[in-house]
BASEKOL-840783 format. One record per residue (C-alpha): x, y, z; residue number from 1; chain. Coordinates in nm, 4 decimals, m for minus. Layout:
residues N
east=X, north=Y, up=Z, resi=NUM, chain=A
...
//
This chain:
residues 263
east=1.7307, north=m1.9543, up=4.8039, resi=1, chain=A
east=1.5966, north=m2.2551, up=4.7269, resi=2, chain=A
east=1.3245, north=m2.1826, up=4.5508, resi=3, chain=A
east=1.5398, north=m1.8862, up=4.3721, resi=4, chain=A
east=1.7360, north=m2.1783, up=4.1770, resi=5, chain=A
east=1.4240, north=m2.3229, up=3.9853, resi=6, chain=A
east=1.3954, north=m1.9142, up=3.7742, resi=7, chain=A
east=1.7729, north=m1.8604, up=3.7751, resi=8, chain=A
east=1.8506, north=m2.1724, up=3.6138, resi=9, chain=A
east=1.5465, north=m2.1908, up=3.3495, resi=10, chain=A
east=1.7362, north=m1.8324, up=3.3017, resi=11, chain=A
east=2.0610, north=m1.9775, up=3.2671, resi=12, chain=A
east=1.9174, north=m2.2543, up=3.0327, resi=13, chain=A
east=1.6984, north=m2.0953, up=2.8083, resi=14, chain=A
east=1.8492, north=m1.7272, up=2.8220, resi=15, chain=A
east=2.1937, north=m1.7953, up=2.7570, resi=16, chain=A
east=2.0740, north=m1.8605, up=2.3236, resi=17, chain=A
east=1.7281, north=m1.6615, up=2.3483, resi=18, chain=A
east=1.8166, north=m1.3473, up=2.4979, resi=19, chain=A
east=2.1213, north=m1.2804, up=2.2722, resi=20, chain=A
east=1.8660, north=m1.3831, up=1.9892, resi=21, chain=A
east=1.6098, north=m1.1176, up=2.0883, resi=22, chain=A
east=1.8759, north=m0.8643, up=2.1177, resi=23, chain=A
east=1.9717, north=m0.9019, up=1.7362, resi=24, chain=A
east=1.6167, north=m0.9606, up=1.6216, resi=25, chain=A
east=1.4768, north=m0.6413, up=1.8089, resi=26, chain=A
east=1.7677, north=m0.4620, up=1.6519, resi=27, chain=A
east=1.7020, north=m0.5655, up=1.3076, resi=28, chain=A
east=1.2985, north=m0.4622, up=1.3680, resi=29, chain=A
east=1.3882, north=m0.1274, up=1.5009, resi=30, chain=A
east=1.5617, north=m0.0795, up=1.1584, resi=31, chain=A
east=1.3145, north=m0.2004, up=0.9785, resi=32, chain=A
east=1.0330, north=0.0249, up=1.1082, resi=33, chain=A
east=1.2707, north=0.2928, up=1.0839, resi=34, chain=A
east=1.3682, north=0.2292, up=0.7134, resi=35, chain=A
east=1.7508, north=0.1469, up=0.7835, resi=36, chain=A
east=1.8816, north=m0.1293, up=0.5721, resi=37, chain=A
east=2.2127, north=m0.2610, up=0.5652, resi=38, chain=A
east=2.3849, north=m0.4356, up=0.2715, resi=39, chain=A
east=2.5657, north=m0.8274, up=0.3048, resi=40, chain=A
east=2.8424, north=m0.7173, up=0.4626, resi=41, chain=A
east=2.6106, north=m0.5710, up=0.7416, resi=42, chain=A
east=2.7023, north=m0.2087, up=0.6515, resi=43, chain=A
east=2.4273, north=0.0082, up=0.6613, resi=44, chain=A
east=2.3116, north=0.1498, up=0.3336, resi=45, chain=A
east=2.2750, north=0.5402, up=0.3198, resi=46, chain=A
east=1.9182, north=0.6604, up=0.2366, resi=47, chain=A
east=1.8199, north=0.9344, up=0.0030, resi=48, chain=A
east=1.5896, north=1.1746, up=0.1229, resi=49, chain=A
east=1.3063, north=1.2829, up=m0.0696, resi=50, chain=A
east=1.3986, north=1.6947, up=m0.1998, resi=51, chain=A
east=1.1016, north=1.7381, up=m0.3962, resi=52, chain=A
east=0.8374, north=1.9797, up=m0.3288, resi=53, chain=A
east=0.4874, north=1.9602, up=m0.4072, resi=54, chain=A
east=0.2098, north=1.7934, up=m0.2339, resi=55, chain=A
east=0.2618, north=1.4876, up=m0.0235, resi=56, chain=A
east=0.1143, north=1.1583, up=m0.0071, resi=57, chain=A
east=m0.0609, north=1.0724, up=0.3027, resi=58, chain=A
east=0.1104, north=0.7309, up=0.3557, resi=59, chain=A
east=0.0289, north=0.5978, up=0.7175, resi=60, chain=A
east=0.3573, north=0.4737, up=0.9091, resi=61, chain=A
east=0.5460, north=0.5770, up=0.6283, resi=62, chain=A
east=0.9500, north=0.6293, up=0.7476, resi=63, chain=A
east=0.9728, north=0.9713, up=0.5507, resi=64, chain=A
east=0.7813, north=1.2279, up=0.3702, resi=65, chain=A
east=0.6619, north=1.0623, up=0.0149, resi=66, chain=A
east=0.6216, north=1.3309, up=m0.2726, resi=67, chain=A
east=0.3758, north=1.2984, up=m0.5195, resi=68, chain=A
east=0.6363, north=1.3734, up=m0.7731, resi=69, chain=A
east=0.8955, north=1.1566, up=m0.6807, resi=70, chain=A
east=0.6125, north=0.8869, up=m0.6904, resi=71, chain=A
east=0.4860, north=0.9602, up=m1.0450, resi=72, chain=A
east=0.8721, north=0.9732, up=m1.1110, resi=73, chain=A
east=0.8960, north=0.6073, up=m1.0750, resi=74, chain=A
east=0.5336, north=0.4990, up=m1.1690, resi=75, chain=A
east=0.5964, north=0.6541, up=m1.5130, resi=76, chain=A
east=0.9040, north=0.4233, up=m1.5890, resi=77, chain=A
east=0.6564, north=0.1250, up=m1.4882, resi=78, chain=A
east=0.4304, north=m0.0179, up=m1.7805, resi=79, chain=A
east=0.3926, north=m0.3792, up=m1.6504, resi=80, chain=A
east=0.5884, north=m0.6399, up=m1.4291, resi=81, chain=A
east=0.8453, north=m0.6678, up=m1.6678, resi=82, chain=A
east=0.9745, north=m0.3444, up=m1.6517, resi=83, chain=A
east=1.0905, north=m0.4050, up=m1.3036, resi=84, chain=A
east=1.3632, north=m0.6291, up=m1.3922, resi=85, chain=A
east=1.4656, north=m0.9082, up=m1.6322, resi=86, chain=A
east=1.3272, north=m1.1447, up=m1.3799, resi=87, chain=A
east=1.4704, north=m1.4800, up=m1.5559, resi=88, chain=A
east=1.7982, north=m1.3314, up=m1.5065, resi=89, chain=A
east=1.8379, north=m1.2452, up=m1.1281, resi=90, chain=A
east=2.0714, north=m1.4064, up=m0.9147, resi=91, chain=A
east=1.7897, north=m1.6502, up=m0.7990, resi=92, chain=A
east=1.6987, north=m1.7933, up=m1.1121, resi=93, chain=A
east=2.0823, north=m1.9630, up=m1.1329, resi=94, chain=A
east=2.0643, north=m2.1620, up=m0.7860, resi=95, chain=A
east=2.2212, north=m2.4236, up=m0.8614, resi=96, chain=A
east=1.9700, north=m2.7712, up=m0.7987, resi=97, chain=A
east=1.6635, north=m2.5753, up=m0.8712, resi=98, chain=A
east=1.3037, north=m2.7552, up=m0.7851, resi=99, chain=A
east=1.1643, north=m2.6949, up=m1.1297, resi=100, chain=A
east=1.4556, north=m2.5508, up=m1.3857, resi=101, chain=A
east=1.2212, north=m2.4268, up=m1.6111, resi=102, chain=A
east=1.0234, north=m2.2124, up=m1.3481, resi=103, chain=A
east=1.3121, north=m2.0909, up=m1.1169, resi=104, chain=A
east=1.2622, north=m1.8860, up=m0.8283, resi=105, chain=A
east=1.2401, north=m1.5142, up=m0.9326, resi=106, chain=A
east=1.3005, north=m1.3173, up=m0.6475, resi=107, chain=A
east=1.3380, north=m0.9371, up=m0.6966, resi=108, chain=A
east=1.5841, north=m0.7687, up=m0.4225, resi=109, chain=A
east=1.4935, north=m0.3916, up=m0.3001, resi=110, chain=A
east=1.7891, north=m0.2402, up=m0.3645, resi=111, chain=A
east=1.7574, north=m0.4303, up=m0.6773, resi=112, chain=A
east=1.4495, north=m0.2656, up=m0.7880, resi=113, chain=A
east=1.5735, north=0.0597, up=m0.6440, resi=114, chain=A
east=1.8417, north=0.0921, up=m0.8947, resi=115, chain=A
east=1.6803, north=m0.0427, up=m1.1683, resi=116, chain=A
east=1.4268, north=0.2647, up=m1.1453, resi=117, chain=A
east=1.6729, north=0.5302, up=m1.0984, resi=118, chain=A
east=1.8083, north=0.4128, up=m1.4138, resi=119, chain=A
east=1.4890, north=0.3970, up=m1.5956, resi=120, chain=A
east=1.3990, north=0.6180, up=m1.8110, resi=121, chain=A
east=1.0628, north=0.8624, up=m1.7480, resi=122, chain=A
east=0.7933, north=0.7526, up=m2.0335, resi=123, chain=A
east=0.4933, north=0.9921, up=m1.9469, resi=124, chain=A
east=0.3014, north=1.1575, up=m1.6799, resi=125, chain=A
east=m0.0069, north=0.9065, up=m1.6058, resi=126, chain=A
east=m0.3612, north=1.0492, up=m1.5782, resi=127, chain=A
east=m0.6657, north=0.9039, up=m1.3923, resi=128, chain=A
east=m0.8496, north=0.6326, up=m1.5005, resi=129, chain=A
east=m1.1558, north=0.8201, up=m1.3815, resi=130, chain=A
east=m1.1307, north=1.1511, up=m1.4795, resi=131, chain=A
east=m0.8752, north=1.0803, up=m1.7547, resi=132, chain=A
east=m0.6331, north=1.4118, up=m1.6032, resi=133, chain=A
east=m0.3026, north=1.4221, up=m1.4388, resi=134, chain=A
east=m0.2239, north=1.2784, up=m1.1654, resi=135, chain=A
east=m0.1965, north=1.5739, up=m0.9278, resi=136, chain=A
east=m0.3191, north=1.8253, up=m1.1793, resi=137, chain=A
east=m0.2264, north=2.0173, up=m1.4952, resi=138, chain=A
east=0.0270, north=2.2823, up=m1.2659, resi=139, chain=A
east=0.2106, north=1.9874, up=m1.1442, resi=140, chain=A
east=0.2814, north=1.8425, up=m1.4966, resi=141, chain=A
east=0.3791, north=2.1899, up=m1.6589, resi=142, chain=A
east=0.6506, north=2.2526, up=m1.3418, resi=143, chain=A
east=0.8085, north=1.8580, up=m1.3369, resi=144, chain=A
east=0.7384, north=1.6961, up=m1.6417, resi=145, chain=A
east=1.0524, north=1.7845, up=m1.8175, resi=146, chain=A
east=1.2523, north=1.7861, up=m1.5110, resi=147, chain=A
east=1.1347, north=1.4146, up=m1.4759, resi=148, chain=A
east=1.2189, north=1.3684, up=m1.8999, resi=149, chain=A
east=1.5280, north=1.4620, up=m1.8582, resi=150, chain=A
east=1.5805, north=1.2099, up=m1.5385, resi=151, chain=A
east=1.7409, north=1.4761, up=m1.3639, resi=152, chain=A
east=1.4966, north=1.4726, up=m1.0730, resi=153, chain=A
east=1.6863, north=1.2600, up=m0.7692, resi=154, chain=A
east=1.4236, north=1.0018, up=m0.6632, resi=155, chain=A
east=1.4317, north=0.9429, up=m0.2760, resi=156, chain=A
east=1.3885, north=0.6129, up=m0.0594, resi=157, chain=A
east=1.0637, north=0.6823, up=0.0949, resi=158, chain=A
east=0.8870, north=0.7014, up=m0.2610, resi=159, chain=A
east=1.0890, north=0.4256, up=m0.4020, resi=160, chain=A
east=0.9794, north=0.2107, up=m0.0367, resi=161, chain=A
east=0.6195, north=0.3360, up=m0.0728, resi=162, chain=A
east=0.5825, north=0.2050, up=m0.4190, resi=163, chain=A
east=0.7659, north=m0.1518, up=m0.2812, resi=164, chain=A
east=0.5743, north=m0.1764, up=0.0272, resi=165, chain=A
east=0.2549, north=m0.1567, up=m0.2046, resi=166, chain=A
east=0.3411, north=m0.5143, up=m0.3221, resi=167, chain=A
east=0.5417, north=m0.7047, up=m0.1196, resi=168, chain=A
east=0.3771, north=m0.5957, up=0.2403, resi=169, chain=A
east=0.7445, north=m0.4907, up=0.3459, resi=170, chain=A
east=0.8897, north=m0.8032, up=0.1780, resi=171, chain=A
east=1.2777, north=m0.7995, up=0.1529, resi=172, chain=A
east=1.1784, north=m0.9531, up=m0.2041, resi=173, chain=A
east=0.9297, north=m0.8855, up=m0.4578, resi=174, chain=A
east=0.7935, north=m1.1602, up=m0.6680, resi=175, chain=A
east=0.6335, north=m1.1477, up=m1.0252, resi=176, chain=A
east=0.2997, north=m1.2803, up=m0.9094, resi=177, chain=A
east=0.2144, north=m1.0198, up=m0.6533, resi=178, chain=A
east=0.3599, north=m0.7113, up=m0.8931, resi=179, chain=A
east=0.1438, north=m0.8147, up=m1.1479, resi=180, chain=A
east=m0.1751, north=m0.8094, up=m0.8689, resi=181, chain=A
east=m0.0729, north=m0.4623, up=m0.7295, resi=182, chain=A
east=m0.0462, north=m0.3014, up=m1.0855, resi=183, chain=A
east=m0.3571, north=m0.4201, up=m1.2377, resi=184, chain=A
east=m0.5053, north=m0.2193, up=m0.8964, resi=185, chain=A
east=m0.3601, north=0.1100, up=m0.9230, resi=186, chain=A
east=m0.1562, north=0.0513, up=m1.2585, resi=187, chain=A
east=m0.4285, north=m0.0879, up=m1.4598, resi=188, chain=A
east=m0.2354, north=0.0420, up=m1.8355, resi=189, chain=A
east=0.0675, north=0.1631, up=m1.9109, resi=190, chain=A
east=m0.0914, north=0.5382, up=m1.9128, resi=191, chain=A
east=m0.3256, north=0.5847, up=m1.5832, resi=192, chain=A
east=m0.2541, north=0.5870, up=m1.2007, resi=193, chain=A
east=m0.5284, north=0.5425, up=m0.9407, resi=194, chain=A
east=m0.3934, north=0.7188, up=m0.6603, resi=195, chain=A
east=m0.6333, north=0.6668, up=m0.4369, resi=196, chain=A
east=m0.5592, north=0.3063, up=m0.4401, resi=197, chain=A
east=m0.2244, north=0.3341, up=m0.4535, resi=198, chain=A
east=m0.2549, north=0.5027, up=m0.1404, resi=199, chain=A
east=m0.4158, north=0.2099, up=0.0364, resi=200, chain=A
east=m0.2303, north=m0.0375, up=m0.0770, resi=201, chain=A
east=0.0915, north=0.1180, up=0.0412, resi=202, chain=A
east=m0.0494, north=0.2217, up=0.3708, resi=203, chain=A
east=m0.1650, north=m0.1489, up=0.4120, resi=204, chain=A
east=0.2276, north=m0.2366, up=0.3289, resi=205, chain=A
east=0.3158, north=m0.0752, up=0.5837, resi=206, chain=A
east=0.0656, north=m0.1655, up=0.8514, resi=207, chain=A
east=0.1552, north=m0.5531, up=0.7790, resi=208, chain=A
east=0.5327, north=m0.4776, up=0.9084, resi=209, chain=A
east=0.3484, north=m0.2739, up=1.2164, resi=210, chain=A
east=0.1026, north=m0.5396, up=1.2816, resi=211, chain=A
east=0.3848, north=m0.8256, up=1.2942, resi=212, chain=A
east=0.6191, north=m0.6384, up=1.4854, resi=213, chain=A
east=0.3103, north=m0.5473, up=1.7442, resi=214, chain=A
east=0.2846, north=m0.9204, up=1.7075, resi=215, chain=A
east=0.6648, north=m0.9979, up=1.7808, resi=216, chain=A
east=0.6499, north=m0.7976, up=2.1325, resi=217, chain=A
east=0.3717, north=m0.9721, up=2.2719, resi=218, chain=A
east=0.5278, north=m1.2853, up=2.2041, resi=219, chain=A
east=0.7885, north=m1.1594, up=2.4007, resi=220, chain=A
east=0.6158, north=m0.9943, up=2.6935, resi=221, chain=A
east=0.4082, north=m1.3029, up=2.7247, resi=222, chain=A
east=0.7084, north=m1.5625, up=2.6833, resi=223, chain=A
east=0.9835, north=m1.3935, up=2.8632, resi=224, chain=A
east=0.7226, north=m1.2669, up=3.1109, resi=225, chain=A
east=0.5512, north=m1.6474, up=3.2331, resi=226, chain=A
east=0.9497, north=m1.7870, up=3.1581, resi=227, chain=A
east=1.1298, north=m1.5450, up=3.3710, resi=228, chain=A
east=0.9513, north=m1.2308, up=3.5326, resi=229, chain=A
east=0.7251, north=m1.4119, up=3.7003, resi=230, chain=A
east=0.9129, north=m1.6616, up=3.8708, resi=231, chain=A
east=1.1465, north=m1.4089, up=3.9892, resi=232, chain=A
east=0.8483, north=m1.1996, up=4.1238, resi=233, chain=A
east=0.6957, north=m1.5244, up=4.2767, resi=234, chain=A
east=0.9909, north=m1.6137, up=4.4766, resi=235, chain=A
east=1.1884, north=m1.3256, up=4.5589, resi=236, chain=A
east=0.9276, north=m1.0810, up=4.6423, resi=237, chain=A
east=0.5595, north=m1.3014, up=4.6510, resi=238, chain=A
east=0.4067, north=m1.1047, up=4.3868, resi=239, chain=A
east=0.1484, north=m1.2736, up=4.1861, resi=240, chain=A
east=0.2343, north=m1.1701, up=3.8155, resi=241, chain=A
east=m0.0591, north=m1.3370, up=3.6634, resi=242, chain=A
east=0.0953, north=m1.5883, up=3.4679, resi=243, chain=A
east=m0.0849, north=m1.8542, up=3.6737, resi=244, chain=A
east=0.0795, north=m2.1358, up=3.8038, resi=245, chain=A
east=0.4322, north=m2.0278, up=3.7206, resi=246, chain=A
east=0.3350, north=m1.7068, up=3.8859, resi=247, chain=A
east=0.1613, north=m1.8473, up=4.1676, resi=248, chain=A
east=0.2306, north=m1.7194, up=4.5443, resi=249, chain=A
east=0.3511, north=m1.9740, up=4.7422, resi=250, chain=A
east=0.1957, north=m1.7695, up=5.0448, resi=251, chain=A
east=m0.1710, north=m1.7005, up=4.9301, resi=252, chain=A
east=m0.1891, north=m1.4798, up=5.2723, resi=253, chain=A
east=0.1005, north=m1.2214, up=5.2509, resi=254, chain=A
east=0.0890, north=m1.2649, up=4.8186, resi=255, chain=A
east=0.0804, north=m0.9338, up=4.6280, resi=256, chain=A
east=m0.1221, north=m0.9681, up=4.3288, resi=257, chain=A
east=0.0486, north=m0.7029, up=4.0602, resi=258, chain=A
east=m0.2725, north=m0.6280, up=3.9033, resi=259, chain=A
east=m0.4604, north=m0.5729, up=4.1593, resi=260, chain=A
east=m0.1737, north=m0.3190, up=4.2518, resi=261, chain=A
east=m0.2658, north=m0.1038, up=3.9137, resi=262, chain=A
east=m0.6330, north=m0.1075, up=3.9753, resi=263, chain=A
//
């Protein structure tokens, strides 16, 4: 019992703010990755899903299907950074005791940028830079391009976070900056979309949130793991975790070692 005390109090000590802290952080990353957002007041925000039909975009990790014409929906009410938003008139750029008044911080919200393209009005169907065609061929123009005139065509999430993701690496803001950089790649005038590199840039979006919440767990498994499993296993049941010294036997002749109980 002794040598229980030393584990249960670091426990006590260190668990009684972390764990509680993990809880709500692991919550917020499982909505994250699953595309669940909720608004200030912590309500969760209801998602619309993508009703289009068409081909789709092969989008890696994406949280929904992503159709190609709910995508050229938005990219054809986008002819350069500023017709995002009037970025020296978000909420940011009134702070009050701003660093540098004349250059304010101009932070673009989602939900933001979300509504600003639903209201947007459809300019033209783009073509590619390459072959100087429609995006997705002539068929696909002829069936949506008046639907998408008219702006009668509801525009989902998952295209709407696809096109986001592409520039802000699953951001919760978008700034001018790194807009401009991801249009002059796949946007590169007001009249052509490369695909293609549209493509990658959204997948690699999306594979920065995946790679830091990959990162997040093994922080955890290691941390909680050398702070609190293996103590416990040390003491109550000699099992060598292989944390070293903190998960030490202190009986090197009846110790367990836990990996070599896998192999």
């Amino acid at each position: 019992m002794s040598q229980l005390i030393k584990p249960v109090l670091i426990t006590l000590t260190l668990g009684g703010g972390l764990i509680p802290a993990l809880i709500s952080a692991n919550g917020a990353m499982a909505q994250t990755l699953s595309g669940k957002r909720v608004d200030d007041d912590g309500n969760e925000i209801i998602r619309i899903k993508s009703s289009a039909a068409g081909p789709m975009l092969p989008i890696l990790l994406a949280n929904d299907k992503v159709p190609l014409v709910e995508v050229i929906a938005v990219i054809g009410r986008i002819t350069n950074v500023d017709s995002l938003a009037d970025w020296r008139n978000l909420p940011s750029t009134k702070v009050p005791n701003a660093i540098d008044p004349n250059n304010p911080p101009m932070w673009l919200p989602r939900a933001t940028f979300k509504d600003n393209m639903r209201k947007a009005r459809f300019t033209s169907w783009p073509s590619d830079p390459k072959t100087d065609k429609p995006v997705g061929g002539e068929e696909l123009k002829n069936e949506y391009e008046k639907l998408l005139k008219s702006n009668k065509l509801p525009i989902g999430d998952a295209a709407l976070d696809a096109i986001w993701d592409s520039w802000t690496g699953g951001a919760s803001i978008a700034t001018p900056d790194k807009v401009k950089s991801a249009l002059e790649k796949w946007r590169p005038s007001k009249d052509t979309f490369a695909l293609s590199k549209f493509i990658a840039a959204a997948t690699g979006g999306r594979s920065i949130v995946a790679l830091g919440a990959l990162t997040f767990i093994i922080i955890q498994v290691v941390s909680l793991g050398s702070l609190f499993i293996a103590p416990l296993l040390r003491v109550a049941f000699n099992i060598d975790a292989g944390f070293g010294q903190l998960g030490a036997c202190y009986d090197p002749d009846t110790c367990v070692k836990l990996f070599d109980m896998i192999q």
